[in-house]
C-alpha positions in Angstrom: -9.9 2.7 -11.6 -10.4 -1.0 -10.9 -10.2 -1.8 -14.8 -6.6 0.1 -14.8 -4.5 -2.2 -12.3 -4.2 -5.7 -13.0 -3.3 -6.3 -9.7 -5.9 -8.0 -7.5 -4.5 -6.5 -4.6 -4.6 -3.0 -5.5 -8.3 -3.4 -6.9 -9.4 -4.5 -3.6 -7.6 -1.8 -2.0 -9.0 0.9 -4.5 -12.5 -1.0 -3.6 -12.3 -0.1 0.0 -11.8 3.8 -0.7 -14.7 6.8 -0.6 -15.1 10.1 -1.6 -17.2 11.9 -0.4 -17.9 16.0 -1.1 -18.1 18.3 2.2 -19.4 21.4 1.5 -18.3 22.9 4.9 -14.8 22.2 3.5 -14.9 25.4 0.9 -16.2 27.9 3.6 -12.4 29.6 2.8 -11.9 27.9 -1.0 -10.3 29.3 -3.1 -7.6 30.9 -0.2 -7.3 27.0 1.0 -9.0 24.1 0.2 -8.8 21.9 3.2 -9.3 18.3 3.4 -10.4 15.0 5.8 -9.5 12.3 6.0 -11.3 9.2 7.7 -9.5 5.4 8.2 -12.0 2.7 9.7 -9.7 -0.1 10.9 -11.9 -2.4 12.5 -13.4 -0.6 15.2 -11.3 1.9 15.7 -11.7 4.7 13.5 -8.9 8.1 12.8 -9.6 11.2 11.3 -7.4 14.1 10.5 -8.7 17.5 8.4 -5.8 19.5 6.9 -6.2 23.1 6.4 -3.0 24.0 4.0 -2.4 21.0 1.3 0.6 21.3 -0.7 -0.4 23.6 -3.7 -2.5 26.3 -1.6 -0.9 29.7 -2.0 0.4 29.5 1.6 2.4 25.9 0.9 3.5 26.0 -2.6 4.5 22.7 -4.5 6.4 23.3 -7.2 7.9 20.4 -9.3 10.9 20.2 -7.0 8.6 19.5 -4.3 7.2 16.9 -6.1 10.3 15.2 -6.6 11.1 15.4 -3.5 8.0 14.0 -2.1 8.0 11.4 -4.3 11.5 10.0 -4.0 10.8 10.3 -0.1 8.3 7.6 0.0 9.3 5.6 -3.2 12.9 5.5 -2.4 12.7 3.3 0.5 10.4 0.2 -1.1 12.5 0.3 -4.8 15.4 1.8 -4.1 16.7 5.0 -5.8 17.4 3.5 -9.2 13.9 2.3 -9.8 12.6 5.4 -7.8 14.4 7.8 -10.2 13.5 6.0 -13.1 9.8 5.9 -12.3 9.6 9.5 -11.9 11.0 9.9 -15.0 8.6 7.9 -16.7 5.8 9.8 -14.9 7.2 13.4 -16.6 7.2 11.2 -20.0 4.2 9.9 -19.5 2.4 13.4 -18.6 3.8 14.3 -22.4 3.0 11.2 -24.5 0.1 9.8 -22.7 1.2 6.7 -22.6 -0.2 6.2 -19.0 -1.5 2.4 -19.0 2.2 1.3 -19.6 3.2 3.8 -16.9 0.8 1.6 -14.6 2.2 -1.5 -15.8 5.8 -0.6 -15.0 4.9 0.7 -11.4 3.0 -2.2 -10.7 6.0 -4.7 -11.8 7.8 -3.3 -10.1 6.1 -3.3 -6.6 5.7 -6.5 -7.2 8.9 -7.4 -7.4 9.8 -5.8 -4.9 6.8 -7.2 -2.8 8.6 -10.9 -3.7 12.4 -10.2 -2.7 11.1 -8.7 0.6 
């Protein structure tokens, strides 16, 4: 992951991040597949486990969820033009492959963004 994004930034965030398999997490698999979720911010530290994800059978996420979900948080930081048009790349992408110029566009873009704030 750190060789995909040029972005110094977002290496050292990716740097920070574990995972880490819990066996006690599948006790119910495949009828859910729950997750945790630890944040160590200095001393303090949160946790949250989630039972139903999106895509268990009792919260289905179809590609309209998707969509929806994304546009939600992207919306905000590029606005819906860039939002909509990064999503749309992402479907393309998904088809052709072509995911390192994918990266390249998403990180130009927060960027960007990033510098007019």
């Amino acid at each position: 992951y750190t060789t995909l994004f040029r972005s110094s930034a977002v290496r050292g965030l990716m740097a920070k991040i574990k995972v880490e398999a819990d066996q006690r997490l599948l006790t119910d698999y495949p009828r859910s597949w729950p997750a945790r979720v630890r944040v160590l911010a200095g001393s303090t530290r949160h946790e949250r486990t989630v039972t139903h994800v999106p895509g268990d059978p009792a919260l289905p996420f179809d590609r309209g969820s998707v969509r929806k979900k994304f546009l939600r948080f992207t919306q905000p930081v590029l606005g819906a033009e860039k939002a909509e048009r990064i999503l749309a790349r992402c479907s393309e992408a998904l088809v052709t492959g072509g995911f390192s110029s994918l990266v390249d566009e998403i990180e130009r873009n927060c960027v960007d963004t990033a510098f007019s704030a």
